[in-house]
ZAMARGU-4260 file (C-alpha; in steps of 0.2 Angstrom, whole numbers, plus 5000, padded with zeros to 4 digits):
<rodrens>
0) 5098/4867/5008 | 5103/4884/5002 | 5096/4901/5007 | 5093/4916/4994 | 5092/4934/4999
5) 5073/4931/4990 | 5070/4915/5003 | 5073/4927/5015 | 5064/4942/5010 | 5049/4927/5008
10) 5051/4923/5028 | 5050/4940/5032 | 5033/4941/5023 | 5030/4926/5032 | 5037/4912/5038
15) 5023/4899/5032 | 5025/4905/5015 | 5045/4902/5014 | 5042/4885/5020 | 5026/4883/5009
20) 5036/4890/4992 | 5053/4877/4998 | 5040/4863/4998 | 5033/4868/4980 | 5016/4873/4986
25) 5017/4892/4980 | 5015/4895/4960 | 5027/4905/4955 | 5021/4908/4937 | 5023/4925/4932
30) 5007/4933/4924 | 5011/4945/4909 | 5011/4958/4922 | 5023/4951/4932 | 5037/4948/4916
35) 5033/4965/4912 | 5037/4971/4928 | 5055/4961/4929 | 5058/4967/4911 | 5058/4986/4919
40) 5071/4981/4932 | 5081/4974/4919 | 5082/4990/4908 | 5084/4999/4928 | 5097/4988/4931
45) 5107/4992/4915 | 5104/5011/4917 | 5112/5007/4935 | 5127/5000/4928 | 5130/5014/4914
50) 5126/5028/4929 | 5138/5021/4938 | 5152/5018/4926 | 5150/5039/4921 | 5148/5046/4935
55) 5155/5036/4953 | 5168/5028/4945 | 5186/5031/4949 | 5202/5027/4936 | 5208/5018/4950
60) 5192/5007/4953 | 5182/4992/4944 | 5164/4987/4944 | 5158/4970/4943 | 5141/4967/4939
65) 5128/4951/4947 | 5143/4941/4955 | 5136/4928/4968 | 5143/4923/4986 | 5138/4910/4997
70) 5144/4907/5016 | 5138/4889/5024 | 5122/4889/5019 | 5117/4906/5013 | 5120/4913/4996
75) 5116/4930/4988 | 5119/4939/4970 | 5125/4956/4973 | 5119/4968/4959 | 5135/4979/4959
80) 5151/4980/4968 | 5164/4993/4966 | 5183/4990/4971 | 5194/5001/4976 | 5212/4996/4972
85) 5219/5007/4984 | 5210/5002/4999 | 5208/4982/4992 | 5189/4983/4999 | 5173/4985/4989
90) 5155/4995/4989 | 5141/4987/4986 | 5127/4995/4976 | 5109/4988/4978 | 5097/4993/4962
95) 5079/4995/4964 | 5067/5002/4951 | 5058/5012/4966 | 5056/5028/4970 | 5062/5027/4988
100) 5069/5015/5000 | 5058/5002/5010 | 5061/4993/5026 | 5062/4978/5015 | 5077/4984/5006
105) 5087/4990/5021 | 5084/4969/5025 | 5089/4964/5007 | 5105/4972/5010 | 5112/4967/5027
110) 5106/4950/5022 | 5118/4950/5008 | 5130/4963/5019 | 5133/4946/5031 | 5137/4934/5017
115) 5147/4944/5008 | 5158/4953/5021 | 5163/4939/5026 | 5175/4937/5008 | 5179/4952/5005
120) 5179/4968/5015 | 5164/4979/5013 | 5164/4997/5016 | 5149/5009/5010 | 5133/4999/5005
125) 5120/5009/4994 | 5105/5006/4987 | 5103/5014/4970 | 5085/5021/4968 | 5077/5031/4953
130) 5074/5052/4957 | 5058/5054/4965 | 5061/5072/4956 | 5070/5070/4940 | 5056/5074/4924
135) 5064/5067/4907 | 5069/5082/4894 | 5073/5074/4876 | 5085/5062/4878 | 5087/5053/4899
140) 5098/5060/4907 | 5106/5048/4918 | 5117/5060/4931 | 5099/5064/4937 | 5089/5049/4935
145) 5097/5038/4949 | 5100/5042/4968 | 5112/5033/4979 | 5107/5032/4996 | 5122/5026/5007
150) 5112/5013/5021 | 5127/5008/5027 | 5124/5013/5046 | 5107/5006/5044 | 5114/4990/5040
155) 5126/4989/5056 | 5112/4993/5065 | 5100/4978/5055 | 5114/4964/5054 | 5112/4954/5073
160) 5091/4955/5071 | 5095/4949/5052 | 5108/4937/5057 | 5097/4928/5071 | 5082/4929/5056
165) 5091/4920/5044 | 5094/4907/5055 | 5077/4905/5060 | 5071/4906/5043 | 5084/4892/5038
170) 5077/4882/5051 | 5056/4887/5048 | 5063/4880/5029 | 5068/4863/5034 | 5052/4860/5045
175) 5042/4844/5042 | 5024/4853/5043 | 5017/4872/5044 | 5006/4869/5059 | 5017/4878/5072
180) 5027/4889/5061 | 5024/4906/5070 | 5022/4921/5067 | 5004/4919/5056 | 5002/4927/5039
185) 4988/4942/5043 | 4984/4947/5025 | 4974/4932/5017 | 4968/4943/5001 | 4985/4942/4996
190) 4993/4928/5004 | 5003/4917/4990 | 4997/4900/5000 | 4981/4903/5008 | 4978/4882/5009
195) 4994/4886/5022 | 4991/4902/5029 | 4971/4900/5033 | 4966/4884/5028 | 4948/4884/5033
200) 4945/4902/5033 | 4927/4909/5035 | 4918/4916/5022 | 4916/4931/5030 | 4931/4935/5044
205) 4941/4946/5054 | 4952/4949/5038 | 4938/4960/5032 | 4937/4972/5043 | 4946/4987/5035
210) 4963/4995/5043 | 4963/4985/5057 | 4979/4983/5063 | 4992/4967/5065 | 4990/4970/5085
215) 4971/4966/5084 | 4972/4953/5073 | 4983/4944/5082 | 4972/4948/5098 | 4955/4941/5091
220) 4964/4927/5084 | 4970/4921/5102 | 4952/4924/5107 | 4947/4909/5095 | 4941/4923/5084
225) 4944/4920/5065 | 4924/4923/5058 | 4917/4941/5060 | 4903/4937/5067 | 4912/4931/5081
230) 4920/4946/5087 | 4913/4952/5103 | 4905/4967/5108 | 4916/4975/5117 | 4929/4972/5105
235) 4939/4989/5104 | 4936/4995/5086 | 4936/5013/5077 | 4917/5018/5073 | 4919/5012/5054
240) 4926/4996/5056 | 4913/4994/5071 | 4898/4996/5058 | 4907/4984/5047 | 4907/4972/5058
245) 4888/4976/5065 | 4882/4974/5049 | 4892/4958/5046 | 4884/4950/5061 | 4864/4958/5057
250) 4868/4950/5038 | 4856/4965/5035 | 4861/4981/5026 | 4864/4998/5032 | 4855/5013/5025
255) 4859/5032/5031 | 4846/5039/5022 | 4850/5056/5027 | 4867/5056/5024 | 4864/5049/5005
260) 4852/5061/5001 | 4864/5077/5009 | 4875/5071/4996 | 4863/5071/4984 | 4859/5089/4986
265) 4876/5093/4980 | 4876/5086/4963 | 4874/5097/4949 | 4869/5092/4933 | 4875/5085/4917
270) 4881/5071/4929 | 4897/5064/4921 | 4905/5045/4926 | 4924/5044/4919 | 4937/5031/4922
275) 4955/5032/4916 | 4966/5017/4910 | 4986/5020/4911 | 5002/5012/4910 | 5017/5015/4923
280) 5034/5016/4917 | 5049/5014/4930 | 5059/5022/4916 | 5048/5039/4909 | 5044/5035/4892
285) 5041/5054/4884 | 5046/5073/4891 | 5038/5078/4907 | 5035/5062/4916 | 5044/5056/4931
290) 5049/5040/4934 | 5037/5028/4941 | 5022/5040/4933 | 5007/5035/4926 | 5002/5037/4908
295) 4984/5040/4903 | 4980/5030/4888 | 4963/5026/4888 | 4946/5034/4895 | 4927/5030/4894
300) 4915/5045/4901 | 4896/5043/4901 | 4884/5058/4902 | 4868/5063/4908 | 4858/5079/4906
305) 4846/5077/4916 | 4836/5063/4930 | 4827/5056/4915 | 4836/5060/4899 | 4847/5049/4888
310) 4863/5043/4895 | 4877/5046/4881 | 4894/5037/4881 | 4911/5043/4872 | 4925/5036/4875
315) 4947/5037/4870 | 4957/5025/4867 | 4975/5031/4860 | 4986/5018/4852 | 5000/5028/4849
320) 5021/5026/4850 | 5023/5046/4856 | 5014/5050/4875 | 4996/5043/4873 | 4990/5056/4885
325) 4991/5069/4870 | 4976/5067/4860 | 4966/5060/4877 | 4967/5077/4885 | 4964/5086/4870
330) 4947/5073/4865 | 4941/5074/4884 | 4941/5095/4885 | 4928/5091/4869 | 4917/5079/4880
335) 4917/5086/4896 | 4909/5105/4900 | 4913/5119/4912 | 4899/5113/4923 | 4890/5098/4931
340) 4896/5086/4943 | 4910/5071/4939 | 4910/5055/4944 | 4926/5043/4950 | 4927/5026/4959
345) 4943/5030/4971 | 4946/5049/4968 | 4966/5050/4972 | 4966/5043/4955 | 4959/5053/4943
350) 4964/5067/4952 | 4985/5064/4953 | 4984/5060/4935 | 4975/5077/4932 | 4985/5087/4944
355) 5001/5078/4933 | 4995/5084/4916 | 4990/5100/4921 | 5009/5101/4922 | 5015/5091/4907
360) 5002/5102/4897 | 4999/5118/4903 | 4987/5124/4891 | 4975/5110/4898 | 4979/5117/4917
365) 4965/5128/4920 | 4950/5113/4911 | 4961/5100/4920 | 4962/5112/4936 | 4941/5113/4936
370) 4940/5095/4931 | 4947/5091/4949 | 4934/5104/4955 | 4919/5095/4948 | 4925/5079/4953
375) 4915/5067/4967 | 4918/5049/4975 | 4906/5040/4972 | 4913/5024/4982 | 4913/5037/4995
380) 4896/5030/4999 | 4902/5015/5003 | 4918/5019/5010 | 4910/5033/5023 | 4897/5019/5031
385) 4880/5028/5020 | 4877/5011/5013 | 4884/4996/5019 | 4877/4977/5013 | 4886/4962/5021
390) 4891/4957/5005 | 4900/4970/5003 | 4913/4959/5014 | 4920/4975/5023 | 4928/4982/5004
395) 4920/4998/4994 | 4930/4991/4979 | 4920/4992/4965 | 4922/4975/4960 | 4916/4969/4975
400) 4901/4982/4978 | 4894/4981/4959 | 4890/4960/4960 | 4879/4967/4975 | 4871/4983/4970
405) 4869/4977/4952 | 4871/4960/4949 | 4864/4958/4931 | 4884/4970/4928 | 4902/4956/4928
410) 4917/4958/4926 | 4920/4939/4925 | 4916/4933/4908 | 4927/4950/4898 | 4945/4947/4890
415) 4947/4962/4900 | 4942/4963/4918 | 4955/4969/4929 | 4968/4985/4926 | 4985/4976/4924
420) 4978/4967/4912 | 4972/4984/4902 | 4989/4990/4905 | 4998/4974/4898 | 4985/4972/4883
425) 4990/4993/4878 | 5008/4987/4880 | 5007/4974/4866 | 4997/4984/4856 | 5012/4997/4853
430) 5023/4986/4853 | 5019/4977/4839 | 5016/4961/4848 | 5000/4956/4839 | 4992/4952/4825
435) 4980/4965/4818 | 4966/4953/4819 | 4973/4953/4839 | 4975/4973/4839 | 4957/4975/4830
440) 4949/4961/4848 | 4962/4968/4860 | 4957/4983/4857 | 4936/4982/4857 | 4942/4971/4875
445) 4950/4988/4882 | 4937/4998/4877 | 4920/4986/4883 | 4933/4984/4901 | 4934/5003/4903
450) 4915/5007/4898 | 4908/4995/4910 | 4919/5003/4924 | 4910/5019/4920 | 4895/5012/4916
455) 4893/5003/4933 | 4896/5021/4943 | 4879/5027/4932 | 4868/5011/4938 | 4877/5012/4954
460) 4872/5029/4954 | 4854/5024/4950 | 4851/5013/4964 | 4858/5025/4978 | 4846/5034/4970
465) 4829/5022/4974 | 4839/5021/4992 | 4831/5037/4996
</rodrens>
């Protein structure tokens, strides 16, 4: 059995879901998302090549691109090496379509670092990272684009602990069965084999209480502690995750009337509810965007004047080859006054992408500057412990709060119903990929997704509103 560097990135997620993937129980069928993401690192990892050639390459010096090694039973595919003739010994360059280095990189590379040295002699390993800070001007401009961080003393430092893994995880691979195959995955929600990982796992469990940490997980599992309602009293927990929990183990909902209706007191309005939809670009598309940087494509805004007036809904959606963000900026100054309060889901959002083309269009700054005034959280409610349901299953995501608070409203039955999937539907849009019977469905999909996202804040809103 061999041993890929992505096996062993897999064992250090955790070792249950190396052995569950080696014994074909992990589905490894990428979604449209997933391609589109792998397509990105292929255009980073050409770029790479190109920087590389242009600007760190010697006369006396040859790159060779994707070339694999394997040592006993371990094999890796280095993205670049660069050998110098004079010194007969090579640098190796690890690409990534990041921003900045990760502890899981600094692994990816002395996993390679230990098969590879062993062949040929290896002096400088880097990892090859877009520019946090680079903004795209006309045409890209690759000197800037790219940074190489040298890692090579944090390999040294990695490649005993890395060797001893990879061993362990060779061995965690050939096991008959999972049951003993320690350490435990921690993160059900995201766990690729949860039949493996938490095979039996309550309905409600320790997993849902929010931000708690891998220590006291581990902790109330060795107490025999897996379903919320089991976790003890005297169980040391921060005051939030402590209320969770109380009102997981009540099954009763949790109502701080004073602290809804102080909120309250603060709105102004026309009360507006907006929701953005955007693409992210590892390589920025248009001027002014960064790499990594989120593109505004869509919005949906609802309006009320008053307590009891009529709710209005407008609503953009730009299908467009130059930046989408353009005509959105311009259409939302229309729709949305100086005044009144404005309402988000998750305000970091909203905010970051107003704060960004405040910069990218400065004759939008000062509306896009007051917007971010205006604006108010309205999962805040939630997420601060004013109302809490045990349904609610320790998240203030609105998908998981609006099946509660307004169940008649699902995302379930739409074309459209989750935001890499708006993301990926814009993306064949402009790209030509459809139909124009498909554009024309795809199309009314994004825009019924994005209204009911806006549309559930106002009847979210509303029932706050009979709380008190």
């Amino acid at each position: 059995m061999l041993l890929t560097k992505s096996d062993f990135l897999l064992f250090l997620d955790s070792p249950r879901h190396l052995w569950a993937d080696k014994h074909g129980l992990i589905d490894k069928t990428p979604s449209v998302f997933d391609i589109n993401v792998m397509n990105q690192g292929y255009e980073v990892e050409a770029l790479a090549k190109e920087y590389l050639e242009k600007f760190v390459l010697k006369p006396d010096e040859n790159l060779i691109f994707q070339k694999t090694f394997t040592d006993k039973q371990f094999t890796a595919r280095t993205d670049i090496l660069i050998h110098k003739s004079a010194t007969d010994s090579y640098d190796l360059y690890e690409v990534k379509s990041g921003t900045n280095v990760k502890k899981e990189n600094i692994y990816d590379v002395t996993y390679q670092f230990l098969i590879v040295n062993k062949q040929i002699k290896i002096d400088r390993v880097f990892i090859l990272h877009l520019n946090s800070e680079y903004i795209r001007y006309s045409r890209l401009n690759l000197a800037e684009l790219f940074v190489a961080e040298d890692v090579t003393q944090k390999v040294h430092e990695l490649k005993e602990e890395a060797d001893i893994q990879r061993e362990f995880a060779l061995n965690v691979a050939s096991e008959r069965s999972p049951e003993d195959i320690r350490p435990l995955c921690l993160n059900p929600k995201t766990c690729p084999c949860p039949n493996i990982c938490h095979p039996g796992l309550p309905e409600v469990s320790i997993f849902d209480i929010p931000k708690l940490s891998k220590k006291k997980k581990i902790e109330l599992i060795n107490q025999g502690a897996r379903d919320i309602r089991d976790v003890p009293p005297t169980f040391p927990l921060n005051a939030k995750q402590r209320l969770i929990v109380d009102v997981a183990q009540s099954n009763k909902e949790l109502i701080n009337q004073e602290a809804i209706r102080k909120e309250f007191q603060h709105f102004v309005f026309p009360l507006y509810f907006l929701d953005y939809e955007s693409y992210l670009a590892a390589i920025p598309m248009f001027d002014g965007y960064k790499p990594q940087q989120q593109m505004v494509f869509q919005y949906s805004l609802h309006k009320m004047e008053s307590l009891n007036g009529e709710i209005r809904h407008t609503e953009h959606l730009a299908i467009t080859k130059d930046d989408p963000s353009k005509s959105l900026v311009k259409q939302l100054r229309e729709d949305i006054g100086d005044t009144g309060t404005v309402f988000v889901w998750f305000k970091p959002f909203e905010m970051t992408r107003n704060k960004e083309l405040a910069i990218i269009y400065p004759e939008y700054a000062d509306f896009l500057t007051n917007l971010n005034e205006q604006i108010y959280d309205l999962g805040d409610f939630i997420n601060f412990g004013f109302y809490l349901h045990p349904d609610f299953k320790g998240s203030w995501s609105i998908k998981c709060v609006l099946p509660v608070m307004v169940p008649e409203l699902s995302y379930k039955e739409m074309e459209i119903g989750k935001g890499d999937q708006a993301m990926m539907a814009w993306w064949e849009i402009i790209n030509n990929n459809l139909s124009k019977a498909e554009v024309e469905k795809t199309q009314k999909a994004l825009l019924k997704y994005c209204e009911l996202d806006t549309w559930a804040m106002v009847r979210i809103y509303q029932k706050l509103l009979l709380l008190i």
